[in-house]
C-alpha positions in Angstrom: 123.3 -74.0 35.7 121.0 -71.4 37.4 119.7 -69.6 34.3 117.5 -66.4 35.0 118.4 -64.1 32.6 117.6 -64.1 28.9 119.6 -66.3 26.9 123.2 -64.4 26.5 126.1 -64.4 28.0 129.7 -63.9 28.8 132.3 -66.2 31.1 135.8 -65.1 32.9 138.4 -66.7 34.8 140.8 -66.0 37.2 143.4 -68.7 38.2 146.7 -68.0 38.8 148.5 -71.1 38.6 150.8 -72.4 35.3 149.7 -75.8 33.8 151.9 -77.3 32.5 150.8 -91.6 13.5 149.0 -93.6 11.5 151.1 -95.8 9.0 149.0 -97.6 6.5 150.0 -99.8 3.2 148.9 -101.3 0.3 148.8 -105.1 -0.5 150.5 -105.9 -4.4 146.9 -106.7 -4.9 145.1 -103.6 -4.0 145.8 -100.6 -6.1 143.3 -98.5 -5.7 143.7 -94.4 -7.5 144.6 -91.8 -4.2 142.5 -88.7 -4.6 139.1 -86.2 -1.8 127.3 -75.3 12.3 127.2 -72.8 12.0 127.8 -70.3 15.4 129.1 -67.1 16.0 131.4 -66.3 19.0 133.4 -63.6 20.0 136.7 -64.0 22.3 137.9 -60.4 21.4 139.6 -62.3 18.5 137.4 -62.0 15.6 135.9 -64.8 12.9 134.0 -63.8 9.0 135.1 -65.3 5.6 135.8 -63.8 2.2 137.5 -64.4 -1.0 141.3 -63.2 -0.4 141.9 -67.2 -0.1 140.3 -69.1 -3.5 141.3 -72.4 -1.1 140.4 -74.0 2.4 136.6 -72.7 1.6 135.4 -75.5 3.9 137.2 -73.6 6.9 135.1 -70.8 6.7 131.1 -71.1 6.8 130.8 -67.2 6.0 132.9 -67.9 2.9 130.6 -71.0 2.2 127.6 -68.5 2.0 128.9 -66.9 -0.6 128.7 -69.8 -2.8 125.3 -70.3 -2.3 124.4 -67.1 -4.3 127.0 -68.2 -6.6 125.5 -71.6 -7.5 121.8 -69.6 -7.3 123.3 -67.5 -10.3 124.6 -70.3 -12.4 121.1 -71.8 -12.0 119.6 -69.1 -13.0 122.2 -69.0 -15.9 121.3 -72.8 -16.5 118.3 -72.0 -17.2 118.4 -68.8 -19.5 120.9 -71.8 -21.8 118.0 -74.3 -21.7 115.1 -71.8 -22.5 117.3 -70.8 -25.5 118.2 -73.9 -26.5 114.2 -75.1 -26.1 113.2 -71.6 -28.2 116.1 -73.2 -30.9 114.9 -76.8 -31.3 111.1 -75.3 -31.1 112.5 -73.1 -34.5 114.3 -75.9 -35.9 111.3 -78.2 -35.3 108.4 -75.9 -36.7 110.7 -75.4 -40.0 111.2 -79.2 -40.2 107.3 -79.9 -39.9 106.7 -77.2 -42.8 108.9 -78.5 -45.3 108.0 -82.1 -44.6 104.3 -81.6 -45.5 105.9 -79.4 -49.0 107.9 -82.2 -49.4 105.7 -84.9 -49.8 103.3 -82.5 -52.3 106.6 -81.9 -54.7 108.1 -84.9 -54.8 105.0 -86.8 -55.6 104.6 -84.6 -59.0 108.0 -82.5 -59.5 107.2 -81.5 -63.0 104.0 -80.6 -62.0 104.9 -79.1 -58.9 107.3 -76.6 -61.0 104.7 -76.2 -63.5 103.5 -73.2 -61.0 106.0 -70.6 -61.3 105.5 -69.5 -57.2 106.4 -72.9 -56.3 109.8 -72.6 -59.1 110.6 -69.4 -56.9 110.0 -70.5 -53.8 112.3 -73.3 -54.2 114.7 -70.9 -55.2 114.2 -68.6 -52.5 114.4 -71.7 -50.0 117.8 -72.6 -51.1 119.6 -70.5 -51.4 118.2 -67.9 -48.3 115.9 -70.2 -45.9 118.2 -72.9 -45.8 121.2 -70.8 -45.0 119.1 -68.9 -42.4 118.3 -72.7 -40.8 122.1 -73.6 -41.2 122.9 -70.2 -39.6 120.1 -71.1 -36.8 122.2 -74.3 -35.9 125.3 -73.2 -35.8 124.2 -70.7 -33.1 125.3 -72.0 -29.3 123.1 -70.8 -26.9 125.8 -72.6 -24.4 128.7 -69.4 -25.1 126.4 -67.4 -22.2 126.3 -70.0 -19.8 130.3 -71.3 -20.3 131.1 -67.6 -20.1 129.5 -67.0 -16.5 130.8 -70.3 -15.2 134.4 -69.7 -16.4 134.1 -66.6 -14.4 133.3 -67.8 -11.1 135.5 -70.7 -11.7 138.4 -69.1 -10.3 136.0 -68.8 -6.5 135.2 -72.9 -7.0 136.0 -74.8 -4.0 138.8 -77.7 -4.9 139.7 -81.1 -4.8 140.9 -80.0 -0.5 137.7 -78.3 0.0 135.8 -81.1 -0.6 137.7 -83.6 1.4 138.3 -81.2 4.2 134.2 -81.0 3.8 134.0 -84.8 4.2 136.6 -85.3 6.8 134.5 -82.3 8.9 131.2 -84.9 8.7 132.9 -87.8 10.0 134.2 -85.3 12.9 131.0 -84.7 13.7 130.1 -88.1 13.2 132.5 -89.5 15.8 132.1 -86.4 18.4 128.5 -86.9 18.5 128.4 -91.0 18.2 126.0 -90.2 15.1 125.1 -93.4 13.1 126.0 -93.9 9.1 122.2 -94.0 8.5 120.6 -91.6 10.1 123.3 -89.4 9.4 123.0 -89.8 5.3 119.1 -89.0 6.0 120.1 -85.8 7.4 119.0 -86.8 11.3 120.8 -84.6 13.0 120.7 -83.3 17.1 119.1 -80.1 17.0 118.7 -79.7 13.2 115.5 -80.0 11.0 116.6 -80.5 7.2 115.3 -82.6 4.1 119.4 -82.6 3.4 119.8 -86.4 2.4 123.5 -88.5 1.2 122.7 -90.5 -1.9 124.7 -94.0 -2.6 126.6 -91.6 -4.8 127.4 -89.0 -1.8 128.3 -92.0 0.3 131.2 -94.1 -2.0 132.5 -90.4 -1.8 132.7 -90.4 2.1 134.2 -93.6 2.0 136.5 -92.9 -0.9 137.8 -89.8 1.3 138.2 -92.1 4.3 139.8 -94.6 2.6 142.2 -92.5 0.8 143.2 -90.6 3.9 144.4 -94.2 5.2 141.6 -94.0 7.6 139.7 -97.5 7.2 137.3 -97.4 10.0 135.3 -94.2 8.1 135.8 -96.2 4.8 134.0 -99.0 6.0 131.4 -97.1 7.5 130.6 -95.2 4.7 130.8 -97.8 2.1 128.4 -100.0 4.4 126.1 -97.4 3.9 126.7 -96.8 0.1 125.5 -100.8 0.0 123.0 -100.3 2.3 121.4 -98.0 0.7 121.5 -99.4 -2.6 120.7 -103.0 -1.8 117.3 -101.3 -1.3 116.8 -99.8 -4.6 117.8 -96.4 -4.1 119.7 -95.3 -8.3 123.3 -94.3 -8.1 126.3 -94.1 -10.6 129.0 -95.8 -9.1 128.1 -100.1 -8.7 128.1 -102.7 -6.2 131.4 -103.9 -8.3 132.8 -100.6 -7.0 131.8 -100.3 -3.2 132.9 -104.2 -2.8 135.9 -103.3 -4.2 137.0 -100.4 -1.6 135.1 -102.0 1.1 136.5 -105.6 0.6 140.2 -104.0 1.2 139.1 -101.8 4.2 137.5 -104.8 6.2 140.9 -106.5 5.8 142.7 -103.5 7.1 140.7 -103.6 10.3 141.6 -106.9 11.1 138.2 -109.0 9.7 140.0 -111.6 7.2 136.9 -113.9 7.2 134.9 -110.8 6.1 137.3 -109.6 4.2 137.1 -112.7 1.9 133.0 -112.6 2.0 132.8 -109.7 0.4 135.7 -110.5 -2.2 133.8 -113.3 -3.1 130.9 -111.4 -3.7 132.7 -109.2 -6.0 134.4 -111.9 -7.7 130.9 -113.7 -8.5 129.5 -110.2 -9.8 132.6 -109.3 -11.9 134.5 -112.5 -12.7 136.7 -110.4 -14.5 137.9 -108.2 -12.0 141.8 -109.1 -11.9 142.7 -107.3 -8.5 139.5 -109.3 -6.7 140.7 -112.4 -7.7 144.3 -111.6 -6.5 143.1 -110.3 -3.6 140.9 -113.2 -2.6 143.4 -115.7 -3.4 146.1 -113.6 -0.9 143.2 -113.1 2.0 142.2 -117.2 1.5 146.3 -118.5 1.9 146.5 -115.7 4.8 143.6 -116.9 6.6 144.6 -120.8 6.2 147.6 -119.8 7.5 144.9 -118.6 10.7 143.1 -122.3 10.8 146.1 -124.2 10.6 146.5 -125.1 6.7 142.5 -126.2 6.8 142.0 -124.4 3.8 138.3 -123.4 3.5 136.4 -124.3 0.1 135.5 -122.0 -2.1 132.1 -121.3 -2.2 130.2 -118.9 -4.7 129.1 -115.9 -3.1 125.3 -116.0 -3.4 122.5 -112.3 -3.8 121.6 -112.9 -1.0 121.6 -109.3 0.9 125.4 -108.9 2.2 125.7 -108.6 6.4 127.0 -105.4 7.5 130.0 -105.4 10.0 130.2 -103.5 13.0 134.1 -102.6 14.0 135.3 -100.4 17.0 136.7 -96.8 16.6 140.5 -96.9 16.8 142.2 -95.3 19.9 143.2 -91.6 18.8 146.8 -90.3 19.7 145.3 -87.9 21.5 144.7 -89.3 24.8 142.1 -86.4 25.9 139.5 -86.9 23.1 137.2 -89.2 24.6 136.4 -86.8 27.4 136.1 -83.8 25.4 134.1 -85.7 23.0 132.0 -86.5 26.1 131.9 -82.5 27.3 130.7 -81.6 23.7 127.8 -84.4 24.0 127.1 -83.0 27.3 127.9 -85.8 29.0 130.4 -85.8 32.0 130.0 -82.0 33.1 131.0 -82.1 36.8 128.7 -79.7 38.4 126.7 -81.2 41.0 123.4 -79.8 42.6 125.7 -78.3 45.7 128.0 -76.6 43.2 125.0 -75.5 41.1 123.4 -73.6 44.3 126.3 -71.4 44.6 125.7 -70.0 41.3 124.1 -66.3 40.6 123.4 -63.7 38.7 123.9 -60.2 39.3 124.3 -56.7 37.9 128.1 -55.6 37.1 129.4 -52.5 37.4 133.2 -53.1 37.2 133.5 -51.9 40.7 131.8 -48.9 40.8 133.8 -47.9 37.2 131.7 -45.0 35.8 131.1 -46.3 32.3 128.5 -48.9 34.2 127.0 -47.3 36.6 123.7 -46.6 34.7 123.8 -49.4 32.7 125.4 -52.0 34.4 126.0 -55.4 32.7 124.3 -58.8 33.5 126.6 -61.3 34.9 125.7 -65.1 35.0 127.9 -67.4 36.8 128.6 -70.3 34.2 131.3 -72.0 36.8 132.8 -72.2 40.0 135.6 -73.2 39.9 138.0 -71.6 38.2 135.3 -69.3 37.9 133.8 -68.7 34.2 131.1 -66.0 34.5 128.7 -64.8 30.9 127.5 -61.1 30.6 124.1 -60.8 28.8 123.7 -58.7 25.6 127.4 -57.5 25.6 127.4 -56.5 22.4 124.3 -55.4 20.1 123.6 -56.2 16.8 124.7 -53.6 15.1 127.8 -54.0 16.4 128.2 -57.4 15.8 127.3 -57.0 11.8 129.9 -54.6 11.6 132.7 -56.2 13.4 131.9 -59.4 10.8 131.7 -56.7 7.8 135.1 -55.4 8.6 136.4 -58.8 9.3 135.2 -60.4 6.5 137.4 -59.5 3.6 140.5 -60.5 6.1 139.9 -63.9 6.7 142.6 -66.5 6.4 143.0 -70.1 7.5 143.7 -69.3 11.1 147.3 -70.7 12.7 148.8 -72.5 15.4 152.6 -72.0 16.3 154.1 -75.2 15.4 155.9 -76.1 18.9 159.2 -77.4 17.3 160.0 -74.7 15.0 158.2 -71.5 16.3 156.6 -70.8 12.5 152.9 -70.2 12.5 151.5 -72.7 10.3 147.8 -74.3 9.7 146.6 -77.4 11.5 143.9 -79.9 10.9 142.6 -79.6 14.9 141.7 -75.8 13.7 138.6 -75.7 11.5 138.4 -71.7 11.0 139.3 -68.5 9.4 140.2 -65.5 11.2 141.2 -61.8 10.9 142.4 -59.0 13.0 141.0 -55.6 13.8 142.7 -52.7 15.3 140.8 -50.1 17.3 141.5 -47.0 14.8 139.9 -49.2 12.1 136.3 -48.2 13.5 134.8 -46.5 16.7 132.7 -49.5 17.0 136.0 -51.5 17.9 137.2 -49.0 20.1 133.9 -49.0 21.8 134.0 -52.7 22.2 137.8 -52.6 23.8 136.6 -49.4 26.1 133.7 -51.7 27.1 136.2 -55.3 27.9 138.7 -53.0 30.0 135.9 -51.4 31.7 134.0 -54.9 32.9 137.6 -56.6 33.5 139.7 -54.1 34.9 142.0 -55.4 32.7 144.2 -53.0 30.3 143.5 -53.2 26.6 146.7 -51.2 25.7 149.0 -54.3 26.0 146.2 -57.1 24.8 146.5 -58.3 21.4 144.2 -56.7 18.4 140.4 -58.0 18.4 140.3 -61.2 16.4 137.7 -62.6 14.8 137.1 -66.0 13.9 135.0 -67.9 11.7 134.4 -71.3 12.0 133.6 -74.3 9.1 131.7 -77.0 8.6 132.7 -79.3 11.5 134.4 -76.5 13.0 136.6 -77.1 15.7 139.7 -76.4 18.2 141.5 -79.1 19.5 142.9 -78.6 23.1 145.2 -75.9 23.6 146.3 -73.2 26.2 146.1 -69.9 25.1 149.2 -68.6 26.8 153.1 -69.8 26.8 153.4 -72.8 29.3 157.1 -72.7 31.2 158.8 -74.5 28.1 157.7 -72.1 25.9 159.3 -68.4 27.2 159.2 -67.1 24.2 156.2 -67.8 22.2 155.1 -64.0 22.8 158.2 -62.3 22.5 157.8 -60.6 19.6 155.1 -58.6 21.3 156.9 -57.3 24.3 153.7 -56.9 26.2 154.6 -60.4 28.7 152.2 -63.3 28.7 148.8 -64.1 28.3 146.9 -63.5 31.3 143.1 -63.7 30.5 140.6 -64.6 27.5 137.4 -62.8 26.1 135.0 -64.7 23.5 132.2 -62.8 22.3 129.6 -65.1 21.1 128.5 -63.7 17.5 125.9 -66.4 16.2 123.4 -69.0 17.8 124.2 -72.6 16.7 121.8 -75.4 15.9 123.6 -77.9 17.0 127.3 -78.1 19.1 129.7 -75.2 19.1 130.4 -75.5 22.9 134.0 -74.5 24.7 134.9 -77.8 26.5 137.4 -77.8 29.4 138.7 -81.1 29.9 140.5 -80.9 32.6 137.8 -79.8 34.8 134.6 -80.8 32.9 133.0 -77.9 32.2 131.0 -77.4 28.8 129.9 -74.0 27.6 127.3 -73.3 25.0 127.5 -70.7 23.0 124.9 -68.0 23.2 124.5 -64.7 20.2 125.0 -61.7 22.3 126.8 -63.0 24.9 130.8 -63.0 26.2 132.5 -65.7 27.7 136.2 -64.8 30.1 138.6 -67.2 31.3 142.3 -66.8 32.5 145.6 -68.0 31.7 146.1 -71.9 33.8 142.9 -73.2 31.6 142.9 -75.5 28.5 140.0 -75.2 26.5 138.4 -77.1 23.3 136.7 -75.8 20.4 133.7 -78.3 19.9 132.4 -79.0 16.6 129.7 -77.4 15.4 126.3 -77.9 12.9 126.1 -74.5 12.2 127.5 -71.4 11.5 130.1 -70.1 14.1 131.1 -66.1 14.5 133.1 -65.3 17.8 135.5 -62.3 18.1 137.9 -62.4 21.2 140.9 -60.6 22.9 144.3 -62.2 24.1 144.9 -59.9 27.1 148.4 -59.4 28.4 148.8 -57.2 31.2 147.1 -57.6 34.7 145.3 -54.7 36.3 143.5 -56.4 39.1 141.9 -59.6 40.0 137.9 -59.9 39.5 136.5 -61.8 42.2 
């Protein structure tokens, strides 16, 4: 991609053409409990996050800031609780020490010791005022401060679905990028420096999640890597007892009987008494004789010796397109060739000759040929980027997806984000922003749907999707009475570390999301929302009346 201008940009298509469940049981013998990058874009819908929704946190990395200066508070907090508690022992202890020394003096000679009427007085004075000031002392609880402030910000806590939505999101990244269990629990991530580390601990919980969500393959991943990791040492609170147990059950689910019983046995000869391995072993030992023709294998004692790890395909998805946009987000399979490339440019625009940008005409980058996807350098500034997130901020919700049987908006799990909705008489700065889409586009504002702005989560992502009604769908915009979508405007709001490309899969093209710049692309196109490592602001506008075609 011919790349001569700084690093911003903005992309638009024109085509004219219309384009067009996992089941899972458990055996009687396993009865386990069932619980749980950040970039900025701008499509002239916009992303931020806030607290008007206490839930779905993990949607919304701007939200998920917030909590950082929460949990910096309670430390803070935490600390102020411990200092009194120290400066309260440290009293307790110094009064202790005092009267041990007296102690020993009066008790060796009381008589004597009373003889002296200062120490007669004294003893009266201790008892009945000293001792009740050190009772007093005791009963104090430094803790009220700290269980006050907590209870307070309780109510902003993330929940049991924030934290598997959280987990889930890692093992999206996890599969999209082809990371590896290991390197991704010591924080090895493309395009990311961090000393951000899973303990055995933070692993079981992966795996837990996984496993609970019926979702085996994750499960065994994870809790392969919970062993791993603590077959060399490494402290943790949950046992070997406890991985075996989960991961035992989740081998068998993936087909590996033989394995299956390995482990069992292991887990039997750790915990003898664990009633649900032994009826598990004995149901995986008659089903896999049943496998070798009645030769029933011999039961051997599982031995500490270190347990081998299994390595188990990914199961196909129902979605029949994800292994080529998982392949755009890696970058791999982009069709744009060295002949294709050489017809790529840059150039100044000036909307046709449109006043607005005749002195200060806009950088355009061709991205794609195509359909043709085209950037536009530094199309917004910072300031108005840092307001558009300010206003959006205290709006954002878990953004929706029409649900295609019933017409409802509703929220999926193949859209990772908050978003919110501005309207031009909100703030000149929104206005300006419109004013400056209609006059690079030629394409009306008045009928295109209000600025949205989305925020993405951890993992954030978009499934494949057409952003306008397809012929079976005539009236998905109705209610609007403006006619279809014809065109798309993302204004990239935040650099990512990592991911956070647009992916079209049915041409292979992969865009990467640049802060400042403002991708365009028409109605015909089905993009992808890739996920990404970092923090994800884009604001974009659904446009919905034609003007004229940009060549």
């Amino acid at each position: 991609m011919l790349r001569s201008w700084p690093q911003d940009v903005a992309a638009i298509k024109y085509k004219f053409h219309s384009v067009p469940a996992i089941s899972h049981h458990h055996q009687t013998y396993k009865d386990f409990e069932m619980h749980g990058f950040q970039g900025f874009c701008s499509w002239v819908l916009l992303c931020c996050c806030c607290w008007i929704s206490q839930a779905e946190i993990f949607t919304s990395i701007g939200q998920m800031t917030d909590l950082v200066f929460t949990e910096k508070e309670l430390v803070q907090s935490l600390r102020e609780y411990i200092k009194a508690e120290e400066s309260k022992l440290a009293a307790v202890k110094s009064w202790a020490n005092k009267l041990d020394s007296l102690t020993k003096i009066s008790t060796s000679d009381p008589e004597g010791f009373l003889a002296h009427p200062v120490n007669a007085y004294k003893l009266m004075k201790r008892l009945n005022t000293e001792w009740s000031e050190l009772e007093s002392l005791v009963l104090q609880n430094p803790s009220d401060g700290f269980i006050s402030n907590i209870t307070a910000h309780r109510q902003y806590f993330p929940d049991e679905e924030d934290e598997t939505g959280a987990a889930k999101a890692l093992m999206r990244l996890q599969d999209t990028y082809q990371l590896d269990s290991e390197a991704f629990a010591q924080g090895k991530l493309p395009g990311t420096h961090s000393d951000a580390l899973l303990t055995v601990d933070d692993c079981f919980g992966m795996g837990k999640t996984a496993y609970n969500d019926g979702d085996y393959y994750h499960s065994v991943l994870w809790m392969q890597q919970a062993l791993r990791q603590l077959d060399a040492g490494e402290e943790a609170e949950v046992t070997k007892s406890d991985i075996l147990d989960y991961l035992s059950y989740s081998v068998y689910q993936m087909g590996d009987l033989p394995r299956a019983i390995e482990l069992t046995r292991r887990l039997v000869a750790i915990d003898p008494s664990h009633q649900r391995a032994g009826g598990n072993l004995r149901y995986f030992e008659v089903l896999l004789s049943k496998q070798i023709n009645e030769q029933k294998q011999e039961f051997e004692p599982a031995t500490e010796q270190p347990i081998q790890l299994g390595t188990y395909t990914r199961p196909k998805d129902h979605l029949p397109e994800r292994e080529a946009y998982e392949a755009l987000c890696r970058g791999e399979g982009v069709q744009m060739n060295e002949a294709r490339r050489s017809r790529l440019f840059c150039r100044y625009q000036d909307g046709h000759r449109n006043p607005q940008l005749l002195l200060r005409p806009l950088m355009e980058e061709d991205e794609w040929d195509s359909p043709r996807i085209v950037r536009y350098i530094h199309f917004l500034s910072d300031q108005e980027m840092d307001r558009i997130k300010e206003l959006a901020k205290p709006r954002l919700a878990r953004a929706t997806v029409r649900d295609p049987k019933t017409g409802i908006l509703t929220t999926a799990q193949y859209r990772v984000s908050k978003s919110a909705w501005l309207e031009a008489e909100e703030d000149p700065i929104i206005a300006r922003v419109n004013q400056r889409i209609q006059d690079v586009t030629g394409l009306t504002v008045e009928t295109a749907e209000l600025l949205q702005v989305a925020n993405y989560g951890v993992g954030g992502q978009y499934e494949p999707h057409y952003d306008f009604s397809r012929k079976d769908e005539p009236d998905a915009f109705k209610r609007l009475g403006t006619g279809n979508r014809v065109a798309t405007m993302l204004n990239y709001m935040s650099d990512v570390v990592a991911g956070g490309a647009t992916v079209f899969p049915d041409f292979g093209a992969s865009i990467k999301p640049r802060k400042f710049q403002i991708n365009g692309f028409t109605r015909g196109v089905r993009s992808f929302g890739d996920p990404a490592a970092s923090q994800k602001w884009i604001d974009f506008h659904l446009l919905t009346h034609f003007v004229y075609v940009y060549n």
